[in-house]
C-alpha positions in Angstrom: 0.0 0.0 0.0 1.4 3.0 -1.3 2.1 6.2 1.8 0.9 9.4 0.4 3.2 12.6 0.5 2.0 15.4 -1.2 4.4 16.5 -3.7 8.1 17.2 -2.6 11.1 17.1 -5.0 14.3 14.8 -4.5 16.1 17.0 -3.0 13.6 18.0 -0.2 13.6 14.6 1.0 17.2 14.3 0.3 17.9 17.4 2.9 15.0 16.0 5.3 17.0 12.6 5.6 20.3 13.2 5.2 20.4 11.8 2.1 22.0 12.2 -1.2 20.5 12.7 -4.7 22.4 10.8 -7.5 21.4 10.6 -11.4 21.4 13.6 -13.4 18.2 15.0 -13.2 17.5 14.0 -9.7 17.4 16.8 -7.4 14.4 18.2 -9.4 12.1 15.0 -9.7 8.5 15.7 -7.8 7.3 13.0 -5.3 3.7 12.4 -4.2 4.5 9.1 -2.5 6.5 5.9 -1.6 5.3 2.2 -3.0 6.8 -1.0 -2.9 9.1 -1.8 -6.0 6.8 -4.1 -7.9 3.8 -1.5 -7.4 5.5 2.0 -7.5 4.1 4.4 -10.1 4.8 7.2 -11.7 5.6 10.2 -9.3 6.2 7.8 -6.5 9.7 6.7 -4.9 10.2 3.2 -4.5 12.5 1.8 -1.0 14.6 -1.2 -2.8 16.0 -2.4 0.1 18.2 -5.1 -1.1 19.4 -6.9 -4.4 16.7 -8.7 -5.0 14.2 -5.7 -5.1 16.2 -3.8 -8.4 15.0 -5.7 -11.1 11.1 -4.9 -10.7 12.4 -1.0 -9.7 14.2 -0.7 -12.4 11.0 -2.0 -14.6 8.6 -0.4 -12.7 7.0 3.6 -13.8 8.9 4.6 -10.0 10.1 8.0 -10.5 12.7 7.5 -8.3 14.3 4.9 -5.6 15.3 5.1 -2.1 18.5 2.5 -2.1 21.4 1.8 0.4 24.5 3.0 -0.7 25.5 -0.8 -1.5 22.9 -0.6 -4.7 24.1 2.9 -5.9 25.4 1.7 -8.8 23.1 -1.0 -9.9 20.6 1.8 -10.6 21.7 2.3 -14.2 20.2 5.8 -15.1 17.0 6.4 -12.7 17.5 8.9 -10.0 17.6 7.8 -6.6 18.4 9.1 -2.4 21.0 7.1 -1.3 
């Protein structure tokens, strides 16, 4: 069950957790909520918590992924907070 936000761009979140933005366009991408990888939609950010989570993110309409540092670079060229 997705968690509803209201929108807030990547790098709102990013300051609000200590986080870091990484992919190109990253810091400007809008967020309205947060889904599980296989259900994430458009506009939502996905929490991929391990390995075995980045294949449906990376097919899934997620705008964007929460990811441990340790999955930084298996997120090929979708924005994330690591």
């Amino acid at each position: 069950m997705p968690v509803t936000l209201g929108p807030v761009t990547l790098r709102d979140l990013a300051a609000r957790c200590g986080a870091r933005v990484v992919g190109e366009k990253g810091a400007s991408v809008s967020i309205s909520g947060v889904a599980h990888p296989t259900s994430a939609k458009s506009g939502e950010l996905a929490y991929v918590a391990g390995h075995e989570a980045v294949p449906a993110w990376r097919e899934s309409e997620a705008s964007a992924a929460l990811l441990p540092e340790k999955l930084e670079k298996e997120r090929g060229d979708k924005p994330a907070l690591v």
